[in-house]
C-alpha positions, 0 to 999 in steps of 0.5 A: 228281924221284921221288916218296916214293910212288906213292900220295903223287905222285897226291896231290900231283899232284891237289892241285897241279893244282887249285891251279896250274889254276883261277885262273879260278875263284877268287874275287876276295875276298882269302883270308889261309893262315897257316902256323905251323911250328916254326924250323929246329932240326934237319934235318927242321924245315929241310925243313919250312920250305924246302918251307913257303916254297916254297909260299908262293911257288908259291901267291902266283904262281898266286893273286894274290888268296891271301896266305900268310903262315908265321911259324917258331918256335924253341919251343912258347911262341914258337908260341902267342904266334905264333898269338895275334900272327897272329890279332890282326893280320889275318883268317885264313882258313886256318890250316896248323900243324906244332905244336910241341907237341901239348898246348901248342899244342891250346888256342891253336888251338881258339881260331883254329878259334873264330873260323871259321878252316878248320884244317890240321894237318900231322905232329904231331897236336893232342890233341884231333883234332875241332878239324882240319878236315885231317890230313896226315902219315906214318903213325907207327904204320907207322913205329915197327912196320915198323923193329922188326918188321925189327931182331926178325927180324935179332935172332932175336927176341932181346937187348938194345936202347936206344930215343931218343924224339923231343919229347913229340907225338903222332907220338912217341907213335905211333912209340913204340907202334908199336915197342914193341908190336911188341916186346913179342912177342919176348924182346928187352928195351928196355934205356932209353928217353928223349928226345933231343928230335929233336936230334943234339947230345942224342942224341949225350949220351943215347947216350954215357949208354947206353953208359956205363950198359949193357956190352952193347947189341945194337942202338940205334933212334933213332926219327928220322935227325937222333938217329941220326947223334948215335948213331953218332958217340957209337958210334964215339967209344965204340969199343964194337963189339958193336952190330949195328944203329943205325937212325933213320927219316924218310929224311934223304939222309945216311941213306940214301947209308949205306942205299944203300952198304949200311952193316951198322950202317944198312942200312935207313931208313922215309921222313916226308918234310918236303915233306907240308908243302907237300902241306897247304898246296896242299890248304888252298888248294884250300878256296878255289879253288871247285874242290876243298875238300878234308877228313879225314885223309891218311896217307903210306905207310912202307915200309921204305927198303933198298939195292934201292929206296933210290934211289926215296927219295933226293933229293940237291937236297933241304935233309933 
């Protein structure tokens, strides 16, 4: 299977060596990763989960001695009564967390980081980043700047656009900057922009609301792939036919099979793949083989998915 990068594949590979290569060396002492991500509520979280249960497994079978535990959560609240059920219940010695929520989630996790717990922290950034003793995720930045730098030159640096946001995180904030600043160099003008929460069902109402507001909409981003295919099915009900581009992001296989078939309204995606859960979770439990401790931040690439190289990024086995 193709990696989503070059740079991403030598990572992966690394890490996945030390952990699946050296169990002579790990302690006989019982080591606990809890791995607290959110539950499968849209088609990027169920990849999470896939490849978070996929490690556990993995991990298990190389590691007798090594206990990962993931607990999903279908809310920020349930998260935090997650953690607090997790840490009362066992010692942890590793804590892998996708939060839910930035800001709601910040608090509950310096309270496991007290207790000596070593702190992986995957996608969504907590607010306050010295609590991390790891950082694994796409670079959001990228992401946000490469699509609008992409739809500017498309638009001639001119019109009319709408914009879909994600959940109240970190990463939506990045994303979000990354466009906007890049935007607000040209003359197009962001018509709106609200939260879909990463929802296609709430995408699909946020759009049909655009276009009921806005007679003319040159281009629509949807920040995320899950909200974009909410976007086209509003369009198509709408019958609304001056819409030039609606483009997403992550690199969800229903996305890029229009990438590749060369959609005019989707020709291009950027890749945030949910496997960087499992990345987390291998280099976490190098902590704990002697081997490889590993710290600081790691920050996949995002480049631009188009026809010429989508296949690179497509992985029709996968659950996203």
């Amino acid at each position: 299977m193709k990696a989503i990068t070059k740079k991403a594949l030598g990572l992966l590979s690394a890490v996945s060596l030390v952990a699946l290569t050296t169990t002579g060396a790990l302690a006989q002492e019982k080591k606990t990763i809890a791995v607290s991500i959110p539950a499968a509520t849209h088609g990027w979280t169920g990849g999470v989960v896939y490849h978070a249960e996929q490690a556990a497994k993995e991990i298990k079978a190389a590691f007798p001695n090594i206990d990962v535990v993931v607990k999903t959560s279908p809310s920020a609240t349930a998260q935090v009564s997650a953690l607090e059920d997790l840490a009362a219940s066992r010692k942890l010695d590793a804590l892998v967390i996708l939060p839910f929520t930035s800001e709601e989630l910040t608090g509950p996790v310096e309270q496991v980081k007290a207790a000596g717990t070593f702190i992986a922290v995957v996608d969504r950034g907590l607010t306050d980043p010295t609590i991390q003793d790891l950082y694994v995720a796409g670079d959001n930045i990228a992401v946000g700047a490469n699509t609008a730098k992409w739809l500017a030159d498309k638009l001639g640096n001119k019109g009319k656009i709408v914009v879909l946001r994600g959940i109240p995180t970190v990463i939506d904030d990045e994303r979000i900057k990354g466009f906007t600043d890049v935007m607000s160099k040209t003359d197009i003008e962001i018509l709106d922009i609200q939260y879909a929460n990463w929802n296609q069902d709430e995408a699909f109402k946020l759009m049909q609301d655009y276009l009921a507001k806005y007679p003319h909409i040159d281009a629509v981003w949807a920040n995320d792939d899950d909200m974009l295919l909410g976007v086209l099915e509003a369009m198509k009900q709408s019958g609304r036919k001056e819409i030039q581009y609606a483009l997403g992001g992550n690199g969800m296989k229903d996305v890029i099979e229009l990438v590749k078939a060369k959609n005019a309204i989707t020709p291009i995606s950027t890749p945030y793949p949910p496997s960087m859960i499992k990345s987390a979770i291998y280099m976490t439990a190098a902590q704990f083989t002697g081997q490889a401790p590993m710290r600081g931040n790691f920050k996949l690439d995002a480049p631009l998915i188009t026809p010429e190289n989508a296949d690179q990024f497509y992985f029709p086995d996968s659950p996203f």
